[in-house]
C-alpha positions in Angstrom: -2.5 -1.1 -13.5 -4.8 -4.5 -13.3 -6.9 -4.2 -10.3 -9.0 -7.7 -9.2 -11.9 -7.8 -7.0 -13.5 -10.2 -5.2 -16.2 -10.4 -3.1 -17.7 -13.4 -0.6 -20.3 -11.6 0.3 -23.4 -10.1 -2.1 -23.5 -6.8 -0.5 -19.9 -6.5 -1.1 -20.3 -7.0 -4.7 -22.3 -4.1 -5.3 -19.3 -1.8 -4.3 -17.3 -3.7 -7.6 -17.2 0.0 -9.5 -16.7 2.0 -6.5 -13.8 0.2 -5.0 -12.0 -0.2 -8.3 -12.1 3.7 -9.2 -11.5 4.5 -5.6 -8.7 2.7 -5.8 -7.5 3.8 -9.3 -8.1 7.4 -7.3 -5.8 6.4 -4.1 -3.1 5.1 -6.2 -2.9 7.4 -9.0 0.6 8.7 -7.8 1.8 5.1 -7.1 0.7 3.4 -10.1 4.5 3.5 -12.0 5.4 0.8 -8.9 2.4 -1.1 -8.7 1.1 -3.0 -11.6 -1.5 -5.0 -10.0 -3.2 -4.9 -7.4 -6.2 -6.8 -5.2 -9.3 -5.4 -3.3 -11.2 -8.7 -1.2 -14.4 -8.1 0.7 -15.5 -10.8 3.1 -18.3 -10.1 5.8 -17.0 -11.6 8.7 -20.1 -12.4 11.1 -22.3 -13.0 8.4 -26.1 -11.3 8.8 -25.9 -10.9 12.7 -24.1 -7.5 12.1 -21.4 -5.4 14.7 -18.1 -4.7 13.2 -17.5 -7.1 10.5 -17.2 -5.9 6.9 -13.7 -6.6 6.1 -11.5 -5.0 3.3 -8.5 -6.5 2.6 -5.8 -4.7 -0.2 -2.9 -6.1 -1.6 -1.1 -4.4 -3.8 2.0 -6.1 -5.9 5.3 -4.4 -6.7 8.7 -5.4 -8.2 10.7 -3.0 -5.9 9.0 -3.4 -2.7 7.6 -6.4 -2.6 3.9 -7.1 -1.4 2.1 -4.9 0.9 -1.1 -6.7 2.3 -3.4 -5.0 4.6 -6.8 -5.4 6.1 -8.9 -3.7 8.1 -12.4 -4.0 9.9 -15.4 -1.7 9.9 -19.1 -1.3 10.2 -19.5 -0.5 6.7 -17.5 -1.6 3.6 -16.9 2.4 2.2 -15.1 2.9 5.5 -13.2 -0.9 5.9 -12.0 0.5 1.8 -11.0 4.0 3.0 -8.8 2.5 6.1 -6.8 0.1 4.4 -6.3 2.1 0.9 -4.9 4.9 2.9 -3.0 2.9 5.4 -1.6 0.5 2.3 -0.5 3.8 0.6 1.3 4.9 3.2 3.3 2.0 4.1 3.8 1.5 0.4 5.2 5.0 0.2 7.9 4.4 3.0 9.1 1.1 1.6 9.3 2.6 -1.7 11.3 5.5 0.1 13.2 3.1 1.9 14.2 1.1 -1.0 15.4 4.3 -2.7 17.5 5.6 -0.4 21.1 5.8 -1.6 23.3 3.8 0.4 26.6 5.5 1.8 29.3 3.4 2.4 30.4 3.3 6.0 33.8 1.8 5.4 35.4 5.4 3.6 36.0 8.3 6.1 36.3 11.7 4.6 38.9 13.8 6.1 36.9 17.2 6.0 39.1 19.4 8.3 42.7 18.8 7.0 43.6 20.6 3.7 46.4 19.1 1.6 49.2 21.6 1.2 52.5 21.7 -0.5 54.6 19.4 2.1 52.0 16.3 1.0 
């Protein structure tokens, strides 16, 4: 699995190694479907602070798609933990929902009636 970072922000850049084994970690049961994916850092409101390191994910997959999501927090460890867990998740139910054998509406089965001799 190829995992990019980028980072606008210098701060951000310093979590480089943490974010890319954290999210080796996170996806370690998902990595068969995803062969690359994309951790952004951008700090939102700049040096005047509040909620505004932002961690955006994207991870890439042939079956499902894309599956982008961000999230906003007061530190980037936590902004990482939100949308890695949340990106798992809805990654897991597409991939379920992709999955899923199809049954075909159109062919009733006739459970209760046993064929017998006069058929």
């Amino acid at each position: 699995m190829q995992i990019i970072f980028e980072s606008r922000d210098a701060d951000g850049a310093q979590m480089r190694d943490f974010s890319i084994e954290r999210m080796r970690f996170a996806l370690r049961r998902l990595r068969t479907f995803v062969p690359r994916a994309k951790v952004q850092f951008s700090d939102i409101n700049g040096p005047r602070g509040g909620v505004d390191k932002r961690c955006q994910v994207e991870l890439i997959t042939e079956k499902a798609g894309t599956v982008v999501i961000a999230s906003l927090a007061h530190d980037w460890r936590t902004a990482l933990d939100r949308s890695l867990s949340r990106a798992t998740r809805v990654l897991t139910r597409s991939l379920q929902r992709v999955q899923k054998p199809v049954r075909d509406r159109g062919v009733k089965l006739d459970v209760g009636r046993v064929a017998g001799p006069q058929d």
